[in-house]
N, C-alpha and C positions, 0 to 999 in steps of 0.2 A: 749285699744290700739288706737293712732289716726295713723292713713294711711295717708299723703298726695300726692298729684298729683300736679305737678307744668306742666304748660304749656303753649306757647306762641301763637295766635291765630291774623288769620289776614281772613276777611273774612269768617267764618265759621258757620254765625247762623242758616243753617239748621239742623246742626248735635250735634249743642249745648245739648240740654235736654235730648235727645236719651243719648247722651252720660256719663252727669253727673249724670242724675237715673241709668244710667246701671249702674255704676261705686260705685255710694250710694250704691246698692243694692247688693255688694258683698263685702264690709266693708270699703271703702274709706271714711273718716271723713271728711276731708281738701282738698278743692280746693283753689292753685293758679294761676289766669289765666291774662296773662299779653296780651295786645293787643298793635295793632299800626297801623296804617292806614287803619280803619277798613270802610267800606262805605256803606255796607249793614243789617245794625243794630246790629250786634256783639257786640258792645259798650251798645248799650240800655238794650238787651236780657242781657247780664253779667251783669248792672246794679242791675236790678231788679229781680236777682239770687241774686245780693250780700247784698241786703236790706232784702231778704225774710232768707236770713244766709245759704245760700248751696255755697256760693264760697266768695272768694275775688278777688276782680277785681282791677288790676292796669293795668296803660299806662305803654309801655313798656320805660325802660329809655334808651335803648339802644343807641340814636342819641346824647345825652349828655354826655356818659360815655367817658371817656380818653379810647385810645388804642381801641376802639369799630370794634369788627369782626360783627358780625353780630348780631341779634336780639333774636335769642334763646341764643347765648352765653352771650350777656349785660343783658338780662332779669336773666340767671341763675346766673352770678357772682352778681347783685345786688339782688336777691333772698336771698346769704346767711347770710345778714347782718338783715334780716327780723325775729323780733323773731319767728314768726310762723315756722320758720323753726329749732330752738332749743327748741320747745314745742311738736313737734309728735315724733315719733317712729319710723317710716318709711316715705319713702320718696322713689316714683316712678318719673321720667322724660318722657313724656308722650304727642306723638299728640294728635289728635283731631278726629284724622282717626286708632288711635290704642286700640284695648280694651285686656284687661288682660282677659286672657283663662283661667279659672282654671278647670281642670279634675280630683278632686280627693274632697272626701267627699261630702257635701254639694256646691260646686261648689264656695266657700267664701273665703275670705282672710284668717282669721282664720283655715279655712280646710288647706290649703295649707300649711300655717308655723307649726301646729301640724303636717302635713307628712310630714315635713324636720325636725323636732326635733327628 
């Protein structure tokens, strides 16, 4: 099964790695992480996530899109035209300050959907 996480980050490279090992480390496959006006290395730190193959890193297109609300909503409606997003299984929406709690099994992604089946 691929897990992906899609999310929009501005600022955030302390909490970057913490975040995406914890999140690898309970079955998440697939990082999408869209930035935009990042000034504290957010941009580099994603980079060199996205070269080592733990995420994919895009500028958010949000300031280009027709009709554009904001940044998490332009990042998510051009998200769905991305094939990575017709190639997993699942699909979370997700800050950078939120982590998935699991309390049942193994504490994993897969615990969790076997106790909901």
């Amino acid at each position: 099964m691929r897990n992906l996480i899609i999310t929009c980050m501005r600022n955030e490279a302390p909490f970057i790695l913490e975040w995406v090992a914890y999140h690898r480390s309970i079955g998440f496959t697939d990082f999408l992480v869209f930035t935009n006006d990042c000034d504290d290395g957010t941009d580099s730190l994603l980079e060199g996530l996205a070269e080592a193959g733990y995420v994919q890193h895009l500028e958010n297109p949000w300031e280009q899109m027709k009709n554009r609300i904001n940044p998490q909503k332009g990042a998510l409606r051009y998200s769905e035209d991305l094939p990575i997003v017709a190639e997993v299984d699942r699909i979370l929406i997700s800050d950078v300050d939120e982590y998935v709690n699991i309390h049942v099994g193994d504490g994993t992604l897969e615990a969790l959907f076997q106790e909901l089946d």
